[in-house]
C-alpha positions as a Markdown table, in Angstrom:
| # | Residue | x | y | z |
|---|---|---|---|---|
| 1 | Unk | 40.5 | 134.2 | 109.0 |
| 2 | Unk | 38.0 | 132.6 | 112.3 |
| 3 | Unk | 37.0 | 129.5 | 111.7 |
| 4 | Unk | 39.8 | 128.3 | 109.0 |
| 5 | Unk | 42.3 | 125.3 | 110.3 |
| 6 | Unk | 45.9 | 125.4 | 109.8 |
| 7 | Unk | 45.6 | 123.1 | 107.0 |
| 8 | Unk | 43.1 | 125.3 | 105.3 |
| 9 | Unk | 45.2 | 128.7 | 105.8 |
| 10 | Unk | 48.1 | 127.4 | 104.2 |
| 11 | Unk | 46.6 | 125.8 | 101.3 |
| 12 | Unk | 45.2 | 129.8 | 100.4 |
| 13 | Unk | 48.1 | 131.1 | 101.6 |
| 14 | Unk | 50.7 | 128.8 | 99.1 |
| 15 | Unk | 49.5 | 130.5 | 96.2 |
| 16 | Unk | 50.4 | 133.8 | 97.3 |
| 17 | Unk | 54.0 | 133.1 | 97.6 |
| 18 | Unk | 55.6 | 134.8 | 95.2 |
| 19 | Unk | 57.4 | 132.2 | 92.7 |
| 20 | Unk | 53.8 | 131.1 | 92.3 |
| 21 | Unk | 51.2 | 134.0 | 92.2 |
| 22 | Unk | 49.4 | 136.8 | 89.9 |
| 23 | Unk | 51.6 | 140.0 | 90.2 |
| 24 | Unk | 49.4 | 142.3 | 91.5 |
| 25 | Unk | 49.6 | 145.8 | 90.2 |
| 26 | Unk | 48.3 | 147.3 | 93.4 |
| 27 | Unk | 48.0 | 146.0 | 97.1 |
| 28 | Unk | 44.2 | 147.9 | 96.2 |
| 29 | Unk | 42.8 | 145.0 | 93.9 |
| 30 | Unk | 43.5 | 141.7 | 96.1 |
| 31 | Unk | 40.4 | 140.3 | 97.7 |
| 32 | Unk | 39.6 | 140.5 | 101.4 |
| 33 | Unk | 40.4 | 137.1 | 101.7 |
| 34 | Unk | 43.6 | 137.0 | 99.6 |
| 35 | Unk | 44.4 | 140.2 | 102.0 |
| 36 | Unk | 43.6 | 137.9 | 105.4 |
| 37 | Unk | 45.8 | 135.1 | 103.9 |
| 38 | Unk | 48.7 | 137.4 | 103.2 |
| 39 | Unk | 48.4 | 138.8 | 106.4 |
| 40 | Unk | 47.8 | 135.7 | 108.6 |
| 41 | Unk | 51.5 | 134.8 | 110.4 |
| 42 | Unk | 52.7 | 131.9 | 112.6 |
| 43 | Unk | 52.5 | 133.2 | 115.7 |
| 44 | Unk | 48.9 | 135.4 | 115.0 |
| 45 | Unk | 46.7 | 132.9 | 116.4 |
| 46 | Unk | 43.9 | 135.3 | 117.2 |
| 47 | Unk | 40.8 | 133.7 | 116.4 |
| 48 | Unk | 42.3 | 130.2 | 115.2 |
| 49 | Unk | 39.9 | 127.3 | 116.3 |
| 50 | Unk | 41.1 | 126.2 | 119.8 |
| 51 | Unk | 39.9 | 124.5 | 123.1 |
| 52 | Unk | 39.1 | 126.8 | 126.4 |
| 53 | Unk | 42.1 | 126.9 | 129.1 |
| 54 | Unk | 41.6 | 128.1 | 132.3 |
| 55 | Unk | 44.0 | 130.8 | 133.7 |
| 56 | Unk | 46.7 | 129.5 | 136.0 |
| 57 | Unk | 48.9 | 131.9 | 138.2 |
| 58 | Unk | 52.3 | 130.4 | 138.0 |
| 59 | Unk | 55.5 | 131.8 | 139.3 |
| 60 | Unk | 58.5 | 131.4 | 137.1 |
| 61 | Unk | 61.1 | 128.9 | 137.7 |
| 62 | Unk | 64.4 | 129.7 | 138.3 |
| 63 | Unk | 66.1 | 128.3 | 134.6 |
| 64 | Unk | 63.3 | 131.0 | 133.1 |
| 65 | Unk | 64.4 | 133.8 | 135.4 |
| 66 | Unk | 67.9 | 133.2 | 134.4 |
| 67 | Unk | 66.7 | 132.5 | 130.7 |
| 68 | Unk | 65.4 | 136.0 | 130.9 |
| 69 | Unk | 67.9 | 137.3 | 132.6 |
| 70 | Unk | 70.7 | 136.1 | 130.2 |
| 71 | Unk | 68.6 | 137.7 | 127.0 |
| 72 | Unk | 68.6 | 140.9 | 129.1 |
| 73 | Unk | 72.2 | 141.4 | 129.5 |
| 74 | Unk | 72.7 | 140.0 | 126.0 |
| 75 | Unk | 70.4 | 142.9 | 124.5 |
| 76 | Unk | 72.3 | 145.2 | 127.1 |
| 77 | Unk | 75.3 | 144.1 | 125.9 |
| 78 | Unk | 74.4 | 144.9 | 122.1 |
| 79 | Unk | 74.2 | 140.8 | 121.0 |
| 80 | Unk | 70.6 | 141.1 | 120.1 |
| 81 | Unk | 67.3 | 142.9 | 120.9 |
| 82 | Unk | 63.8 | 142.3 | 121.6 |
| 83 | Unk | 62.5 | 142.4 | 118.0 |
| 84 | Unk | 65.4 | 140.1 | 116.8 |
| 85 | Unk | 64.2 | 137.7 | 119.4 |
| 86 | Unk | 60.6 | 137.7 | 118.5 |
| 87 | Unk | 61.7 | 137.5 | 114.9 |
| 88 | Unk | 63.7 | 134.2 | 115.6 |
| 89 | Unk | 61.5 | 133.1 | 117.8 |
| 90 | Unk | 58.4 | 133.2 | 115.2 |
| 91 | Unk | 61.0 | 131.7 | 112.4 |
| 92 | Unk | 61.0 | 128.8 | 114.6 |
| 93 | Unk | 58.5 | 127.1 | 112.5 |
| 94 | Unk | 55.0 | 125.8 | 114.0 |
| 95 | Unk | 56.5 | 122.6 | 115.9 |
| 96 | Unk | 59.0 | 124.2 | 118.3 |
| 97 | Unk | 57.2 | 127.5 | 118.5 |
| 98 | Unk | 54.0 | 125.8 | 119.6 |
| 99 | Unk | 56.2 | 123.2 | 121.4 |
| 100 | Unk | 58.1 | 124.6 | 123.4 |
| 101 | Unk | 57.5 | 126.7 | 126.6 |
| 102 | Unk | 57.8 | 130.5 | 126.4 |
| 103 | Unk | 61.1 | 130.8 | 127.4 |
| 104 | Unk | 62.5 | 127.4 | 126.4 |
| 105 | Unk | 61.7 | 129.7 | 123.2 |
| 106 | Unk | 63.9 | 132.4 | 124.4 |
| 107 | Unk | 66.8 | 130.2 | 124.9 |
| 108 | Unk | 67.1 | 128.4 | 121.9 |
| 109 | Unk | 67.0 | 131.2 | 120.0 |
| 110 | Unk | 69.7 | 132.5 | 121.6 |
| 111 | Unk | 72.1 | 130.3 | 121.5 |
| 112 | Unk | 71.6 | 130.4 | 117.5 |
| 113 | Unk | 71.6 | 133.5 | 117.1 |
| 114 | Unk | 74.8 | 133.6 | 119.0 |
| 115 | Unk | 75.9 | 130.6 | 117.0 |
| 116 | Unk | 75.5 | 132.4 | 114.1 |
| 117 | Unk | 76.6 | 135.7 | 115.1 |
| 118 | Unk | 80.3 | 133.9 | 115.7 |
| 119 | Unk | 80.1 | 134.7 | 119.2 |
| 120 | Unk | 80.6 | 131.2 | 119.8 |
| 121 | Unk | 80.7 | 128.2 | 118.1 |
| 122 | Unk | 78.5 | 125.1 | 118.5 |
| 123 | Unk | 81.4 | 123.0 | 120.4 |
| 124 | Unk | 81.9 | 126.1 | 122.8 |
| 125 | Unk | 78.3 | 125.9 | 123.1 |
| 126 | Unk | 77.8 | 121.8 | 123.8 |
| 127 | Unk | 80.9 | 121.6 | 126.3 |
| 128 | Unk | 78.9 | 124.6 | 128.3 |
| 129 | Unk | 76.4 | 122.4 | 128.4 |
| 130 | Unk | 77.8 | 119.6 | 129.6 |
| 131 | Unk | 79.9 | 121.4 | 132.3 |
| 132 | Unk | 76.6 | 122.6 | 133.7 |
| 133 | Unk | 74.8 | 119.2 | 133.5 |
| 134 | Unk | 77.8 | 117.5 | 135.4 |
| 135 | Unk | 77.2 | 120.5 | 137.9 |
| 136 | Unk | 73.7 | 120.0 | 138.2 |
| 137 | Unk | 74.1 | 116.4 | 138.9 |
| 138 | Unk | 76.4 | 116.9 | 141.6 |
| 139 | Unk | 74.6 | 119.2 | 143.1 |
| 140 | Unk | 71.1 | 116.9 | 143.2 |
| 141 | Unk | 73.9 | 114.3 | 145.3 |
């Protein structure tokens, strides 16, 4: 729906939810709009209202090659793939998704999902991360 905010979307689209809507006999009688509303996700911004920004070549950075590197083997390794990723990525909500950088994305969501997978736990997971930040300190020395 061009040309509707955020704001706008969501009021139409809070209707449709189903503890609060019409049930609708068939998918054939909604309006075009109630259609657009229903079909409008988080991370479809096609057409949403936004400012030019010019194209800028950039080369990744080494924590995003490793970032993707790590989802790789994980998906190669049978943790997760690519459409549970985009899935947890776009359950994010609008604040992190839109927040964070494309594969800051990728990361987070895979330390939850192996969080909540039991592959490890979320003291496993912060004593990583402080193992690599005393690492990455010595190493800036």
């Amino acid at each position: 729906m061009p040309g509707l905010t955020y704001d706008q979307l969501q009021k139409k689209a809070k209707d449709l939810a189903p503890e609060e809507r019409e049930i609708l006999d068939s998918p054939y009688t909604i309006s075009n709009e109630a259609y657009a509303a229903l079909r409008w996700v988080l991370h479809d911004v096609g057409g949403q209202v936004d400012i030019p920004a010019p194209y800028l070549e950039k080369g990744e950075e080494p924590w995003e090659m490793n970032t993707y590197l790590t989802c790789e083997c994980l998906g190669w390794r049978g943790a997760w793939n690519s459409e549970e990723r985009r899935r947890r990525e776009n359950d994010l909500g609008g604040t992190q998704y839109f927040g964070l950088p494309y594969y800051a994305r990728w990361i987070t969501v895979a330390t939850k999902s192996l969080v909540d997978k039991g592959y490890i736990t979320v003291d496993e997971l912060g004593a990583k991360i402080d193992e690599i930040r005393e690492r990455y300190e010595k190493g800036k020395q």
